[in-house]
N, C-alpha and C positions, 0 to 999 in steps of 0.2 A: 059194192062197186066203188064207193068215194071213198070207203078206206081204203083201197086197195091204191085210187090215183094218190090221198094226199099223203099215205109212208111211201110211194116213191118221189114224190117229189121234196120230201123231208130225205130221201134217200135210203128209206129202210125195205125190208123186202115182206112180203105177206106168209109168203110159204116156205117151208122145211128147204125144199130144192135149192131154190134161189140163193138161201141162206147160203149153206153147202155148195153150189159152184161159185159163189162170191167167193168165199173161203178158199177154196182149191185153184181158182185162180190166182185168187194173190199169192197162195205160197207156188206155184209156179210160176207164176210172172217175176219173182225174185231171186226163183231155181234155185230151193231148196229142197222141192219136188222133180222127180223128171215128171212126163207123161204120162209113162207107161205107171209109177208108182201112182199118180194122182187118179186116173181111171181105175186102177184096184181098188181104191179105198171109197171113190165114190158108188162102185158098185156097189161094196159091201155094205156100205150107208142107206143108201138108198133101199136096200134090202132090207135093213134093219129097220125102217122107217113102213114102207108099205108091203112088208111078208111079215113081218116079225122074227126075223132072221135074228137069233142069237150068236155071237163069234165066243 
């Protein structure tokens, strides 16, 4: 649990997820992603991450 408060308050994130929608955020929030492309790719991550989903 105190790792968890003091990487965010350093700013860093604890989990896979978090990581990955920081990420897809920002390259949308700069649109170079639309939506609909950011949503595919996080599926397929997140697939890859807790199925073990091979592409």
């Amino acid at each position: 649990m105190f790792t968890a408060i003091e990487k965010r308050l350093n700013g860093r994130t604890t989990s896979k997820v978090e990581r990955v929608m920081r990420t897809v955020n920002l390259r949308v929030n700069v649109s170079k992603w639309s939506v609909a492309g950011a949503l595919n790719v996080t599926k397929i991550r997140l697939a890859y991450y807790y199925n073990g989903f091979d592409a």
